[in-house]
C-alpha positions in Angstrom: 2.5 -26.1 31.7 6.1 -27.4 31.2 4.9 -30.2 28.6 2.7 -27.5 27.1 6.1 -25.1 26.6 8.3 -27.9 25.8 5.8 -28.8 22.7 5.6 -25.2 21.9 9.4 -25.5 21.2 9.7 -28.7 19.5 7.3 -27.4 16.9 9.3 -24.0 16.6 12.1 -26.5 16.4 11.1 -28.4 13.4 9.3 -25.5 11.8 12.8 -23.8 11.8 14.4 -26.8 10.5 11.7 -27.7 7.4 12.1 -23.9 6.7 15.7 -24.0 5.8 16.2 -27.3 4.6 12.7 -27.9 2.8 14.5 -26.9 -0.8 17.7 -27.9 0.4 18.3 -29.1 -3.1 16.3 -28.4 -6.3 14.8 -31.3 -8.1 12.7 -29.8 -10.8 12.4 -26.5 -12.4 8.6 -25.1 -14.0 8.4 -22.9 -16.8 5.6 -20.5 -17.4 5.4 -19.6 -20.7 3.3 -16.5 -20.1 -0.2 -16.1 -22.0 -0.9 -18.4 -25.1 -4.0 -19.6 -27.5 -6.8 -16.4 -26.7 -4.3 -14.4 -25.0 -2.0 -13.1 -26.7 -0.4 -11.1 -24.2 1.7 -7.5 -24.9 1.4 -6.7 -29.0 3.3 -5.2 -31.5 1.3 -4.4 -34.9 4.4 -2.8 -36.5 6.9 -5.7 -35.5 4.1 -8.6 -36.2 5.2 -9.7 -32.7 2.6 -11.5 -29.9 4.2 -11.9 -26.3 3.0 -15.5 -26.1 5.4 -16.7 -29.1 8.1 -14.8 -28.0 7.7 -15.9 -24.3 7.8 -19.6 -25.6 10.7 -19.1 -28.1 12.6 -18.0 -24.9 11.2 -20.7 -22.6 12.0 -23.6 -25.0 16.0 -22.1 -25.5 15.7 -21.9 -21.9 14.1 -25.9 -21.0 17.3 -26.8 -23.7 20.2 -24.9 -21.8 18.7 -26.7 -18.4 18.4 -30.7 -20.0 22.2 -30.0 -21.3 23.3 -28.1 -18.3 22.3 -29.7 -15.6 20.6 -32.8 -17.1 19.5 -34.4 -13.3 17.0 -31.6 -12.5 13.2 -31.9 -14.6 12.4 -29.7 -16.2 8.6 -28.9 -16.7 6.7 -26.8 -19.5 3.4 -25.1 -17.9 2.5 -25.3 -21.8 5.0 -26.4 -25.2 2.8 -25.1 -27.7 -0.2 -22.3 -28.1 -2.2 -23.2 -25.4 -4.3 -20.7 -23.3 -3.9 -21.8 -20.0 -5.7 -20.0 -17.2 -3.4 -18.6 -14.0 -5.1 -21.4 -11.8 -4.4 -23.9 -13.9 -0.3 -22.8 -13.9 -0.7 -22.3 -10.1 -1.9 -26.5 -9.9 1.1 -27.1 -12.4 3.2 -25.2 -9.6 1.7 -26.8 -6.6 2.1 -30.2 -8.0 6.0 -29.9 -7.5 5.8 -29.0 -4.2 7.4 -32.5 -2.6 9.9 -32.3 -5.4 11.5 -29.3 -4.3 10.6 -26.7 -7.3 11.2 -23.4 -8.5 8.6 -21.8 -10.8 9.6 -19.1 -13.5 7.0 -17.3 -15.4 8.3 -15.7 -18.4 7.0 -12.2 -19.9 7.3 -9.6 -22.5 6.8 -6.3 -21.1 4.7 -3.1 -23.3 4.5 0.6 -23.0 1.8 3.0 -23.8 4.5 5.3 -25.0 5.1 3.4 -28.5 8.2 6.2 -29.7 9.8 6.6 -25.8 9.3 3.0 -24.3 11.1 2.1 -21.6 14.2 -0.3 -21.5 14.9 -2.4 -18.8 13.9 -5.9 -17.4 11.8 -6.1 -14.3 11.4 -9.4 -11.7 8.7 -9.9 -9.7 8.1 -12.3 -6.7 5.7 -12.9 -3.8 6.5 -11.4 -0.6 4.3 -12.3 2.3 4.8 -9.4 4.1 2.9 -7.0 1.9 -0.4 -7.0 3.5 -2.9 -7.0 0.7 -0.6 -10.0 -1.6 -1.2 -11.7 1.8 -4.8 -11.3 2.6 -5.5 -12.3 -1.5 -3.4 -14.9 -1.8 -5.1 -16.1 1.6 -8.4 -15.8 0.4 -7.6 -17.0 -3.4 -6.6 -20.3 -1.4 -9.3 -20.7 0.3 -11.2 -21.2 -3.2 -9.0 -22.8 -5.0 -8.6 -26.2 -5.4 -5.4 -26.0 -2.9 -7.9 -25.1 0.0 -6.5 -27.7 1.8 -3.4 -25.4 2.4 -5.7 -22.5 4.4 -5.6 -23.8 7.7 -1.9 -25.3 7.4 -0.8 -21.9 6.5 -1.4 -20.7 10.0 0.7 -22.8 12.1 4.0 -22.4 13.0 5.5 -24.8 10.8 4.0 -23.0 7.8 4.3 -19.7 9.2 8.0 -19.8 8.8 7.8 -22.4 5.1 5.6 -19.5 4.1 8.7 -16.6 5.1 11.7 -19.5 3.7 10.0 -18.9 0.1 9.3 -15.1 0.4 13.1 -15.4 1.2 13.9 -17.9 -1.2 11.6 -15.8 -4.6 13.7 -12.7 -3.5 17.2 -14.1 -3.9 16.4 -15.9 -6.9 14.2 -13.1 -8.5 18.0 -11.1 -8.1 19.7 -13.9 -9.4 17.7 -13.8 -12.7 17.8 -10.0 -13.1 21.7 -9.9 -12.6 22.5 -12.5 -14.8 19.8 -11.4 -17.6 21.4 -7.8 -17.1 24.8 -9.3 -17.9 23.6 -10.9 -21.0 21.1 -8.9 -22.8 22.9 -5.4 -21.6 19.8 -4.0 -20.5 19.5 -1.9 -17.4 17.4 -3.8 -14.4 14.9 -1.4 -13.9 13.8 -3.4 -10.9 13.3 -6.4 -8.8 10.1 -5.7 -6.6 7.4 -7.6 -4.3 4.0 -7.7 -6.5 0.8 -9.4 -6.3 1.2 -11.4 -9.8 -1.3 -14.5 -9.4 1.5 -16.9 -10.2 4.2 -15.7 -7.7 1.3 -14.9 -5.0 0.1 -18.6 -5.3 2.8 -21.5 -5.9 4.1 -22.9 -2.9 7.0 -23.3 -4.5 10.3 -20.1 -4.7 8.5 -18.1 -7.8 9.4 -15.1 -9.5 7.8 -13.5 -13.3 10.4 -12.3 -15.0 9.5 -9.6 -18.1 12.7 -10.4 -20.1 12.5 -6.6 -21.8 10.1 -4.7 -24.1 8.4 -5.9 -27.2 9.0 -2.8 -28.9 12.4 -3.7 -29.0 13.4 -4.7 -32.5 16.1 -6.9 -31.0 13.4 -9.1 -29.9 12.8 -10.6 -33.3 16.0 -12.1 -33.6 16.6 -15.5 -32.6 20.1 -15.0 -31.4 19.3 -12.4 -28.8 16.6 -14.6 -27.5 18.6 -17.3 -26.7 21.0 -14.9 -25.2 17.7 -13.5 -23.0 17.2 -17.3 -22.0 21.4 -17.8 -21.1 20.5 -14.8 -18.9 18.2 -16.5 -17.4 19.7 -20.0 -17.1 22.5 -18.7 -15.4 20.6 -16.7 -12.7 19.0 -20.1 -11.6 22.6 -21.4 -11.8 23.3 -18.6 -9.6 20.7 -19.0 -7.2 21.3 -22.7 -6.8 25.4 -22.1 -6.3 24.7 -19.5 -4.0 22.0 -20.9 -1.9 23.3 -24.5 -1.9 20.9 -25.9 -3.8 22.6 -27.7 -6.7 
């Protein structure tokens, strides 16, 4: 009974350790480009606009302002061009990082059905394990994907408490981002909220999605306020990594 106890506390041990010190310092950051090729994402007839070049255009400013900024850290591309990737396939890209201490930021456009009143704003989402159905899908999405090797490592301790250090973890940097892209773009944060996204639910990595604003906005077609979208959110991962000890 004792050696059985003084296991059981050794592994809380060391599961409370890796939990805290697992992305102790940030080696590489991921990109998601959202949509590409087929999918075009959000569109805008009037404006000529698809979400999937502006989502680029923002993610390439944003790769540049990383290299120049803070040139140790890698920076990877889910895709560099229009290329339809498939949300497993950015989920591997994720996964791939995970003994490189990662962070993975998907990057959207949001869209309104209300063309003439849209909304303003910019919205972050990340995965939070203790919303029950994000749990029980991302669970099961696991267990058929090609990371099924992570379904029965999920439930021990050890994981347990990984799998609560990056709920933790997409939360603080998901504020980061929306602060910092408030600052810059001077558009409200309409809010940063737990959601079921495929590629914050899935990475094993800290992940948010960050919908930089709306694609009705005319401001969106200049090239200027898009870089000042991907500043925004440059310096809300510069945040998070100050903040959290991690640069």
């Amino acid at each position: 009974m004792f050696i059985f106890m003084k296991c059981r506390w050794m592994i809380l041990f060391i599961s409370f350790f890796l939990s805290i010190n697992l992305y102790a310092k940030i080696e590489v950051i991921i990109i998601d480009p959202g949509h590409g090729g087929k999918d075009p994402g959000a569109v805008d007839k009037k404006l000529g606009l698809q979400e999937k070049d502006i989502n680029l255009e923002i993610a390439i400013y944003l790769k540049s302002f990383i290299e120049t900024k803070m040139p140790f850290i890698k920076v990877v591309m889910t895709r560099k061009d229009d290329t339809f990737l498939s949300l497993e396939e950015r989920t591997k890209i994720a996964n791939s990082y995970i003994s490189s201490k990662a962070i993975f930021v998907s990057i959207h456009t949001n869209s309104s059905v209300d063309k003439k009143n849209y909304t303003e704003g910019i919205e972050v989402f990340y995965y939070d394990n203790s919303l029950e159905k994000i749990e029980e899908s991302r669970m099961n999405e696991i267990k058929n994907s090609d990371t099924k090797n992570f379904s029965n490592t999920l439930q021990d301790p050890i994981s347990i408490m990984i799998n609560e250090k990056l709920k933790v973890d997409s939360k603080a940097l998901g504020e980061n981002i929306a602060e910092s892209l408030s600052i810059k773009s001077k558009e409200p944060i309409r809010r940063v909220a737990a959601n079921s996204f495929f590629v914050v639910s899935y990475p094993m990595v800290p992940s948010v999605l960050v919908e930089v604003g709306f694609i009705m906005n005319k401001k969106i077609t200049e090239q200027q306020y898009k870089k000042k979208l991907a500043k925004g959110i440059f310096q809300g991962i510069l945040s998070f990594l100050k903040k959290e000890s991690k640069f």
